[in-house]
Structures are given as structure tokens and as C-alpha cells.
C-alpha positions as MATLAB code, in Angstrom:
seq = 'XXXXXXXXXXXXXXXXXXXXXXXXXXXXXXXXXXXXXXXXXXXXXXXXXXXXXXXXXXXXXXXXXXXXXXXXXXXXXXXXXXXXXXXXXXXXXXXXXXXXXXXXXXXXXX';
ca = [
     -58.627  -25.464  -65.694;
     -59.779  -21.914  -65.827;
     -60.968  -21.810  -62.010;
     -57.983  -23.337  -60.757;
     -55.705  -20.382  -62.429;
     -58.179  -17.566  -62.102;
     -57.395  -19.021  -57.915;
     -53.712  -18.974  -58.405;
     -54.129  -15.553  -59.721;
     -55.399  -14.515  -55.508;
     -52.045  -16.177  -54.265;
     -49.826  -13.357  -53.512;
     -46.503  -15.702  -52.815;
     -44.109  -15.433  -55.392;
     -45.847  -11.963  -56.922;
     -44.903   -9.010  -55.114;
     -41.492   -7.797  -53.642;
     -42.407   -8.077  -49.476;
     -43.709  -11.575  -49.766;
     -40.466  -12.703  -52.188;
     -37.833  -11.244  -49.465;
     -39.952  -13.217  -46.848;
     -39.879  -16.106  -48.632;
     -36.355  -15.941  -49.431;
     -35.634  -15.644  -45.358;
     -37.747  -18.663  -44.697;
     -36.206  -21.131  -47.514;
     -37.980  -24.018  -45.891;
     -41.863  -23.143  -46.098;
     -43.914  -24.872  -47.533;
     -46.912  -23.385  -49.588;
     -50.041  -25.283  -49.254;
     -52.921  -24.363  -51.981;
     -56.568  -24.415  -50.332;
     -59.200  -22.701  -52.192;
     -61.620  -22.858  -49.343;
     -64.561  -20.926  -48.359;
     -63.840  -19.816  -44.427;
     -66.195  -17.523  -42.173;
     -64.025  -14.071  -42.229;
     -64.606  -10.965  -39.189;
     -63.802   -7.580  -41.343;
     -64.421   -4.095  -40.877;
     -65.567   -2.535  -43.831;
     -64.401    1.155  -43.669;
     -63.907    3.867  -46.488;
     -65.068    1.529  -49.218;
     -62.683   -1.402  -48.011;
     -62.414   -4.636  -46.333;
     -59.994   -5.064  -43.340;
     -59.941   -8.620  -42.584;
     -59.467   -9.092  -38.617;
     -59.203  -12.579  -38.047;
     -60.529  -16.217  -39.822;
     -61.322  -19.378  -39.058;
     -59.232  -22.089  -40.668;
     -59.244  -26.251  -39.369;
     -61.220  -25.089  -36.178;
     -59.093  -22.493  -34.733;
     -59.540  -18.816  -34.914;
     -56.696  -16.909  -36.943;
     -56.413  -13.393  -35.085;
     -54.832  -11.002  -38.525;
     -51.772   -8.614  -37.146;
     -51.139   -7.229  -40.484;
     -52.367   -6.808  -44.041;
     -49.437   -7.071  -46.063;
     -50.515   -7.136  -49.187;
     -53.973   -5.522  -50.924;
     -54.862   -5.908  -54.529;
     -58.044   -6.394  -56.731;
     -58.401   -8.064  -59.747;
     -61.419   -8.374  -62.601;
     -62.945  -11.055  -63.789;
     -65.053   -9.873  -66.616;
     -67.411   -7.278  -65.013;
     -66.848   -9.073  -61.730;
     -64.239   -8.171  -58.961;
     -62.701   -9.798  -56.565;
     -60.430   -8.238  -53.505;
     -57.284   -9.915  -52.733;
     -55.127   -9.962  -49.281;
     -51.868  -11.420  -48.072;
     -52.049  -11.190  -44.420;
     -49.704  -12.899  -41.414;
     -51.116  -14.128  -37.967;
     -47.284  -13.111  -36.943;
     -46.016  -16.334  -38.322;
     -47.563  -17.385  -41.200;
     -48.680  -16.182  -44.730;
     -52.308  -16.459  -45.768;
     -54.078  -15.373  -49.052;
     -57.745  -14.211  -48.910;
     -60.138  -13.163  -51.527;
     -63.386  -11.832  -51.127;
     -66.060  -11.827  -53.767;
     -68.786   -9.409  -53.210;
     -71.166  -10.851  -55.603;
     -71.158  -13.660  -53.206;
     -70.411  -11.813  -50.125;
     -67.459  -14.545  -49.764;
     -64.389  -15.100  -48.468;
     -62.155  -17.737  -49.424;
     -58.836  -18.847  -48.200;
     -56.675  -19.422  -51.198;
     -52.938  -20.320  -49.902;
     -51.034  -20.984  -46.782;
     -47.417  -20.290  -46.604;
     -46.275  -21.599  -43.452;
     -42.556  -20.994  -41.572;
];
């Protein structure tokens, strides 16, 4: 019970302000919950990660924008959270550096 809501936690949809007036202009997406580990390209720049692109069901996912950035704590751990769009769609990432992993936690797709 605790992992699955410590994941929701890494789904931006629903939590901040750009991702609620997107949603409300696509009123028939559907949100699909993964929690999967996927094979991420980043830069790492600054002290950051900048995903670039994923692969998710075979197919390579090129990133246009970050939309959303946030990290979170859990106990001394923490773990770096993105909403990002291929152009279409709405993905949420986290990345775990503990782990050095990236996992693809929601889909929203138009």
C-alpha cells in the first residue's frame, strides 16, 4: 500500500495548474498508471537531469518539453520527478539516484 502511493505521489496529472488546464482541454484522456522501469537518454547539466527521449512498448519517445520538474523525499532518499509531452501526450518520470533509475509512472494520453 505504501509503494503504490509513494508512486502516485510522481504522477503530476491532477497536481499542478499547466497539467489541470491541459487536462481540462482534452476531457476525453485517459490516464493509464504504469510504474515501470524504462531505459531513459538525459543530459545531466548544472546538477540536473534533462530527460531527452524514452523507450516505452518498443518505440522510442523523442521529449519536446519538460513541463513539469519537482523532487520529493522519501526519508533521507530523493527522488526527481518530470511531466514531459512527446507533443501529444503526457508522461510522468521519476528518477532515483540511489538506483540510478528511471521509471515511467503515468501516461496521459489525448
Amino acid at each position: 500500500m505504501q509503494e503504490h502511493s509513494r508512486r502516485a505521489q510522481c504522477a503530476p496529472f491532477r497536481q499542478n495548474p499547466r497539467t489541470e488546464r491541459a487536462h481540462a482541454r482534452r476531457v476525453h484522456a485517459m490516464v493509464a498508471f504504469i510504474h515501470a522501469e524504462i531505459t531513459v537518454g538525459a543530459v545531466f547539466k548544472n546538477g540536473r537531469a534533462f530527460p531527452r527521449w524514452f523507450l516505452y512498448r518498443g518505440r522510442k519517445i523523442s521529449v519536446k518539453e519538460v513541463t513539469y520538474f519537482w523532487e520529493k523525499r522519501q526519508g533521507a532518499l530523493i527522488v526527481f520527478c518530470f511531466a514531459v509531452t512527446d507533443g501529444a501526450n503526457l508522461y510522468s518520470l521519476s528518477f532515483r539516484p540511489e538506483k540510478l533509475a528511471w521509471s515511467l509512472e503515468a501516461v496521459e494520453d489525448s
